[in-house]
C-alpha distance (Angstrom), angle and dihedral (degrees) to the residues before:
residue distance angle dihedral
X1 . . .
X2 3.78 . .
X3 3.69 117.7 .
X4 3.96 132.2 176.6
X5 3.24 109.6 -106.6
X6 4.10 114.3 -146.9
X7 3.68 130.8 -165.9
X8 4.05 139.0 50.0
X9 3.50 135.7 -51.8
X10 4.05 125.7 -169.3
X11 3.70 116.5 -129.8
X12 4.37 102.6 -93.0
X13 3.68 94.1 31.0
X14 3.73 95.6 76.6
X15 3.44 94.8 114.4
X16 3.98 93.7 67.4
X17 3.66 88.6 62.2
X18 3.79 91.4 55.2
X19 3.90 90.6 48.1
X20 3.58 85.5 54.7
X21 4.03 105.7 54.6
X22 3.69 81.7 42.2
X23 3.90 88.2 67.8
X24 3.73 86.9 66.4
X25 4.27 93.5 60.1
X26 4.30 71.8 74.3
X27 3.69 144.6 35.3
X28 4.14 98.3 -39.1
X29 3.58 122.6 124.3
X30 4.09 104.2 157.1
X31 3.58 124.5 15.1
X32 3.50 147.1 172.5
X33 4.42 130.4 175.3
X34 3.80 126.8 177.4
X35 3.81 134.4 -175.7
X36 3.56 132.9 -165.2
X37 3.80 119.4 -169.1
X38 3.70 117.9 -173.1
X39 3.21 95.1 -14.5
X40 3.94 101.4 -52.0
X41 3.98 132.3 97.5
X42 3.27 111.5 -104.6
X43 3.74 104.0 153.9
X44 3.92 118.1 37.2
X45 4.22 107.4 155.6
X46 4.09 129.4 148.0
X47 3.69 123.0 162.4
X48 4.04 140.7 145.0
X49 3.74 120.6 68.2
X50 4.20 145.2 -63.6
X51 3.93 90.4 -121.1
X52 3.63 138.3 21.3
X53 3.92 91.4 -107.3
X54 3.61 84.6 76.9
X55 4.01 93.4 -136.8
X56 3.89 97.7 112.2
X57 3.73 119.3 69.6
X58 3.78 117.0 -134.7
X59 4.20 98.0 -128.4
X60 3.43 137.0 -149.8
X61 3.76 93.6 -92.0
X62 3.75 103.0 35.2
X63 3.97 118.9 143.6
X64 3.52 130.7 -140.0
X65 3.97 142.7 -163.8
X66 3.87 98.2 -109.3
X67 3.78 99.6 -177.9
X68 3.76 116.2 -162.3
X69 3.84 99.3 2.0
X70 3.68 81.3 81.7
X71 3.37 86.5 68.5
X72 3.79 86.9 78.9
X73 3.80 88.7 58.3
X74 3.72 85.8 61.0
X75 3.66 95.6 45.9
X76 3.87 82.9 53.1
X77 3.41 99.2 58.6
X78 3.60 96.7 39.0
X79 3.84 78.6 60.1
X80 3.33 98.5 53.4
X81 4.19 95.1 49.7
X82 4.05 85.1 51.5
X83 4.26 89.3 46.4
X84 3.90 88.2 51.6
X85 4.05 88.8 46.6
X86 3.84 91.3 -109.2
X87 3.60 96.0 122.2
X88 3.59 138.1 24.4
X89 3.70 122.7 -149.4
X90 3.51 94.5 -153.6
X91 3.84 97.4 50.7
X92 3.35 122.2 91.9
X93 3.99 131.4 -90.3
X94 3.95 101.4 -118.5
X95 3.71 89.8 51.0
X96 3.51 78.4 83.4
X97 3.17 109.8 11.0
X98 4.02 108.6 40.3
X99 3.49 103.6 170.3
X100 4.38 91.8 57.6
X101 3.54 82.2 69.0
X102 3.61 98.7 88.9
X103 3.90 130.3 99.3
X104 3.83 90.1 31.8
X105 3.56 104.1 -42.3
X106 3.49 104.7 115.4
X107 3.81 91.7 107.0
X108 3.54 101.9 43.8
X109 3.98 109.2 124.1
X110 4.49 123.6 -141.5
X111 3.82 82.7 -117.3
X112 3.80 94.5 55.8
X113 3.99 91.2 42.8
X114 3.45 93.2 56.2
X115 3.94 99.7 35.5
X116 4.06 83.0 57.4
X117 3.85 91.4 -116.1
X118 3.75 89.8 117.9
X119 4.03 101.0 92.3
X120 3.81 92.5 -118.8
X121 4.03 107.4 111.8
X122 3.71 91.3 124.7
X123 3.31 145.3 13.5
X124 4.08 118.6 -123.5
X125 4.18 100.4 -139.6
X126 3.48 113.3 80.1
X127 3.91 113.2 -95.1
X128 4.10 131.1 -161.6
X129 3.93 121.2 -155.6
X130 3.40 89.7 -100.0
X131 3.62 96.4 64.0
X132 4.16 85.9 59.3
X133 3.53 75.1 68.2
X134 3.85 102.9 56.1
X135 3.78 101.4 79.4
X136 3.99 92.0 -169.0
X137 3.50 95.0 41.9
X138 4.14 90.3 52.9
X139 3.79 95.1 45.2
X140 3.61 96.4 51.6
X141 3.92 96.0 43.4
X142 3.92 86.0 48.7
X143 4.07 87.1 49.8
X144 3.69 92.9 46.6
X145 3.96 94.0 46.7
X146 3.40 123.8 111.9
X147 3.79 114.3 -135.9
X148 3.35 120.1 -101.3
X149 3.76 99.8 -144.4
X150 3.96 127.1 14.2
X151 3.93 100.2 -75.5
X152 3.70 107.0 -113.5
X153 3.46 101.7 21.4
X154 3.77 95.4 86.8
X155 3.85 146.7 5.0
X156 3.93 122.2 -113.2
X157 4.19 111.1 173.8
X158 3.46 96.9 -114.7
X159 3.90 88.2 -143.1
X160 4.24 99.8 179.0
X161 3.60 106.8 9.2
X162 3.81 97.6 50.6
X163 4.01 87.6 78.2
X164 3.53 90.8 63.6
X165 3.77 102.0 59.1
X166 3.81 95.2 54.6
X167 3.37 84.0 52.7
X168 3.69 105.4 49.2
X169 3.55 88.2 47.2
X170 3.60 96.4 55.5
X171 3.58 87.9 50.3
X172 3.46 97.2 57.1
X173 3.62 94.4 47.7
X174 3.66 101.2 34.7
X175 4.18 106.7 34.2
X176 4.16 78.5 -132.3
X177 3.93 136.2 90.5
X178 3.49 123.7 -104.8
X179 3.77 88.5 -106.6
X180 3.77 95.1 57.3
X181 3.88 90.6 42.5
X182 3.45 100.5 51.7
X183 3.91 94.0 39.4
X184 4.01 85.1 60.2
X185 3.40 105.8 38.4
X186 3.92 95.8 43.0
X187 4.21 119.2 -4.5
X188 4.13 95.0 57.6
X189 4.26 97.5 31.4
X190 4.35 83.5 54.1
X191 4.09 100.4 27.5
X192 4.20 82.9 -129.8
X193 3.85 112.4 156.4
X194 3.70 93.7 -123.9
X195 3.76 106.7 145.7
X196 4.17 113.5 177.4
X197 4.21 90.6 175.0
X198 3.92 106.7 20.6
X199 4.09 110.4 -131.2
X200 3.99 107.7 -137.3
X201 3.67 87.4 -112.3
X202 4.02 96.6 76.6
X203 3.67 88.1 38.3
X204 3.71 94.3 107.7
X205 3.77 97.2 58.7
X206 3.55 97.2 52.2
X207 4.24 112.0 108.8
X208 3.88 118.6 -139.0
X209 4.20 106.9 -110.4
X210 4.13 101.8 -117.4
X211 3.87 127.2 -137.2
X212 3.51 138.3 -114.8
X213 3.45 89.5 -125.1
X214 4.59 91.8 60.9
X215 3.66 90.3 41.7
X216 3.64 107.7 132.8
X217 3.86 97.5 -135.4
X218 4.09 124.3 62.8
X219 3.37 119.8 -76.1
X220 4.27 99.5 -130.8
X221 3.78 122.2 -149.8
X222 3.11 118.3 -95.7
X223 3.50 137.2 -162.3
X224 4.04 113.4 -91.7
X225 4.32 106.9 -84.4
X226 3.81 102.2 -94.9
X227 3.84 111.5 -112.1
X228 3.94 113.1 -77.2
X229 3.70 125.5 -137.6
X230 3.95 111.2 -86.7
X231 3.76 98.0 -105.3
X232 3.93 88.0 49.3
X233 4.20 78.8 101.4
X234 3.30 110.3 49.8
X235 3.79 82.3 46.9
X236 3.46 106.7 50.1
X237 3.64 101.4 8.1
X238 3.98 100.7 56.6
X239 2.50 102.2 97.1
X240 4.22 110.8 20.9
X241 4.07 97.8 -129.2
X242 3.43 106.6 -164.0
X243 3.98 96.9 -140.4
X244 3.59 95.8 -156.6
X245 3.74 106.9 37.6
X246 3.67 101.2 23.4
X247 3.84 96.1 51.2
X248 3.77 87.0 47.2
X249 4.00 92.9 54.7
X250 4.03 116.4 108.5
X251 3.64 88.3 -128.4
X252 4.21 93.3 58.4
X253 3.43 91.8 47.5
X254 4.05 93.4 59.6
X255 3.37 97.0 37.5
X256 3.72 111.9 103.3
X257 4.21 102.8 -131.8
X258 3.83 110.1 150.3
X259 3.41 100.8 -157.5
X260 3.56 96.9 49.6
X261 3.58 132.0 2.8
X262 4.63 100.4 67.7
X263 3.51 111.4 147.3
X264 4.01 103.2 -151.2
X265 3.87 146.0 135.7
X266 3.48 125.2 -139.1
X267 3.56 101.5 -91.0
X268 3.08 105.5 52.7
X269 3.65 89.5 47.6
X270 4.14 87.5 50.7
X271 4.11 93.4 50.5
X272 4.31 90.3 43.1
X273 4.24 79.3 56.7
X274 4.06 94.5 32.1
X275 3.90 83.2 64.8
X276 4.05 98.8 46.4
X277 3.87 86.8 51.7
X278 3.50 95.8 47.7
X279 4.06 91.9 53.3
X280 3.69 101.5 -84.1
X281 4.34 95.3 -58.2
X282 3.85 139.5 102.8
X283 3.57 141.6 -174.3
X284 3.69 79.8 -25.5
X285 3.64 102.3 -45.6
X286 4.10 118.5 121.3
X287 3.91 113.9 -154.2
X288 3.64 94.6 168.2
X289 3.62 145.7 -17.1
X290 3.91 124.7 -90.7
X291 3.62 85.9 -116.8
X292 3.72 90.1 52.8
X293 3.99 85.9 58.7
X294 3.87 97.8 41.5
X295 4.09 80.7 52.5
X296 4.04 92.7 58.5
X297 3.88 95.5 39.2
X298 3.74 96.6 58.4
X299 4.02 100.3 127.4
X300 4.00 106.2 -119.5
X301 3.74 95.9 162.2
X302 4.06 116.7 46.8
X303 3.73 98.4 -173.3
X304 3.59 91.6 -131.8
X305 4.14 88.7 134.0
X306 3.83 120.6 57.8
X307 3.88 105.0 -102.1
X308 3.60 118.5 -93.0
X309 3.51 94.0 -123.7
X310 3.60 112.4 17.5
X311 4.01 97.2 38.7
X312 3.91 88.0 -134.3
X313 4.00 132.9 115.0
X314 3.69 89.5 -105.0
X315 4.32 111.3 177.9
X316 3.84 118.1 -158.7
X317 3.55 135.3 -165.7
X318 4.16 120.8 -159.5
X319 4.35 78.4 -65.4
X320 3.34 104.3 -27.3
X321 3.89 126.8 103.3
X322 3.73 113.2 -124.6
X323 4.05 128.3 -128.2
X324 3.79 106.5 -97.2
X325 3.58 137.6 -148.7
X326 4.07 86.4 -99.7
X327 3.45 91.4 61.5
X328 3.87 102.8 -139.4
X329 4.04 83.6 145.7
X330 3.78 90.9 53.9
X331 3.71 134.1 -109.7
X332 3.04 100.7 -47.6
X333 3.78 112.7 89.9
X334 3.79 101.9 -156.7
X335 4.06 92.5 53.9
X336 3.47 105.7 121.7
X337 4.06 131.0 -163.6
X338 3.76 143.9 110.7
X339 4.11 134.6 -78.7
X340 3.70 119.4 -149.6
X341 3.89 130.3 -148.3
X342 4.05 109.2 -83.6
X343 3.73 90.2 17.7
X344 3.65 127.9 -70.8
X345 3.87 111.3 140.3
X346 4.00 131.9 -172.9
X347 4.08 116.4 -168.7
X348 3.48 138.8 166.9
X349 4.02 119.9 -145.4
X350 3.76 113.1 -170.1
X351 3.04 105.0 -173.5
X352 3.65 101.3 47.4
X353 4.32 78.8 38.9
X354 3.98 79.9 -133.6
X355 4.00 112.4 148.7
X356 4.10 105.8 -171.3
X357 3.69 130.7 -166.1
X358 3.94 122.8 177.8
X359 4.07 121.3 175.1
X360 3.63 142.8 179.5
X361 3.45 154.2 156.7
X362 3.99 108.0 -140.6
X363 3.79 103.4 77.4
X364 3.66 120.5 -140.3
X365 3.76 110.4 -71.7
X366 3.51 103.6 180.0
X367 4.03 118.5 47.7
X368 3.61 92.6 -155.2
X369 3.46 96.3 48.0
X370 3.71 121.1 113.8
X371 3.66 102.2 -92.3
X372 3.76 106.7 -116.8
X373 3.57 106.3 -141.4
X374 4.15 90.5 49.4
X375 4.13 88.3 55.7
X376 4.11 80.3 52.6
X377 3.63 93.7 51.8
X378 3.82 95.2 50.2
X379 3.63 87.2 55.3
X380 3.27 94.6 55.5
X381 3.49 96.4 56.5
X382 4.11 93.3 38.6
X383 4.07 75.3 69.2
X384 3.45 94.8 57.6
């Protein structure tokens, strides 16, 4: 399908723009990529539609659900509190945080909690959506939990109930929410569309995420799913998002869950990442100190052992998600960022100085597919 494509392009980068109508020859419907290199736009492109009646325009400004590459938001803020002295990686949980030691969690370290090493993907009582909802509710059934694995002696991607230990730590530091936090500390200072909690005045230029099942090209067989690790379901499955509806509903959107719920385009996603790989500054504006970022990018999971709950080699800095041998953060293996579900992707490069940010709202239909924001990335660096 041919679609206008709207927005700038620097001179060299022209082949980004290609790899992005291209998208729509598959599953896209509404789009948006940025690029920052050394500190400057050079890439700023959206195009497609809100809907798959193709009536409503995706705009300049439109926001999308971004699922877990807000978890990078998180892992930025966390690295912020430990660059100010606020937190210490290396210290221990309850030093914050008393009440998460019980169960045998005494020990459990901020670098293990947010590396997902600390036993927590899921929580064993039965949830609803709307208890995502009930911040109290969540961080006392997370404190009471019992670990489902000895923490430290493996990795699990904490796929829900990561967003909630950012948060409670911020919290406790801070006397503010996560939201609040990071929207002062980073969102305002950069004017990056970053929401984490979506205020009702940007509600109306939010798009609706879009199904598999509306996509406008055939679904294919595929071969059945291959068999997931055992605590794949209490991960992912407790409780039963709906990824299309649920992540559409007013209530998600203002809900403040850090590994899941940002509300962001692409380039404000691209200039949050343009900053990290340019040693934490911006046009002028410091958010943290190079050390600060060297601190939250030491590796504390290698992804040498298939991950307890995803079955992948999955590497993690203290937050961050680290480049893999696939590439989809470039070619650069030390980038560093954060995938979400369906395939919007933030990453930072630094030494390329290449901050990326790639949204949508048509989830990946196809698995086998070639995933869309990886064919953007490789055009990026073709340009460079």
């Amino acid at each position: 399908m041919d679609v206008e494509i709207k927005g700038t392009v620097e001179s060299g980068f022209e082949k980004v723009k290609e790899a992005f109508a291209a998208n729509w020859q598959g599953c896209e419907v509404g789009a948006a990529c940025s690029v920052v290199h050394k500190g400057k736009k050079v890439v700023d492109l959206w195009g497609g539609w809100l809907d798959t009646d193709f009536k409503n325009p995706w705009q300049e400004n439109t926001l999308v659900n971004v699922y877990s590459t807000t978890k990078g938001m998180g892992s930025l803020a966390m690295a912020i509190l430990a660059d100010e002295g606020k937190l210490d990686y290396t210290a221990k949980v309850v030093d914050y945080w008393p009440e998460f030691g019980a169960n045998g969690k005494e020990n459990v370290t901020v670098a293990q909690l947010l590396s997902h090493q600390a036993g927590l993907c899921g929580i064993t009582q039965k949830l609803t959506i709307e208890d995502l909802y009930d911040w109290e509710k969540m961080v006392r059934l997370l404190a009471e939990q019992k670990p489902l694995w000895e923490p430290g002696k493996g990795c699990g991607y904490h796929a829900v109930t990561w967003g909630y230990f950012p948060g409670k730590l911020t919290r406790r530091i801070t006397g503010k929410s996560l939201g609040t936090y990071f929207r002062e500390k980073v969102a305002v200072p950069l004017k990056a569309d970053f929401f984490i909690g979506l205020p009702d005045s940007e509600m109306s230029r939010t798009s609706y995420m879009i199904g598999a099942n509306r996509a406008r090209i055939p679904i294919r067989p595929v071969d059945p799913p291959p068999k997931m690790p055992d605590l794949y379901p209490i991960a992912l499955l407790n409780p039963d998002i709906r990824p299309f509806k649920d992540a559409s509903s007013t209530a998600w959107r203002k809900a403040e869950i850090a590994a899941a719920n940002g509300q962001a385009n692409a380039r404000g996603i691209a200039r949050i990442y343009g900053m990290l790989a340019n040693g934490g500054e911006i046009d002028g504006i410091r958010i943290l100190r190079s050390k600060g970022i060297e601190a939250a990018l030491i590796e504390e999971v290698n992804g040498s052992e298939p991950n307890l709950v995803t079955g992948r080699n999955m590497r993690f800095a203290r937050g961050f998600s680290l480049n893999s041998d696939e590439g989809l953060y470039g070619k650069n293996p030390n980038a560093f960022g954060h995938a979400g579900a369906g395939g919007s992707l933030g990453f930072a490069d630094s030494s390329a100085n290449i901050g990326f940010g790639y949204v949508m709202n048509q989830m990946q239909v196809n698995q086998d597919d070639p995933i869309r924001s990886k064919l953007l990335a490789d055009a990026v660096y073709d340009c460079l």
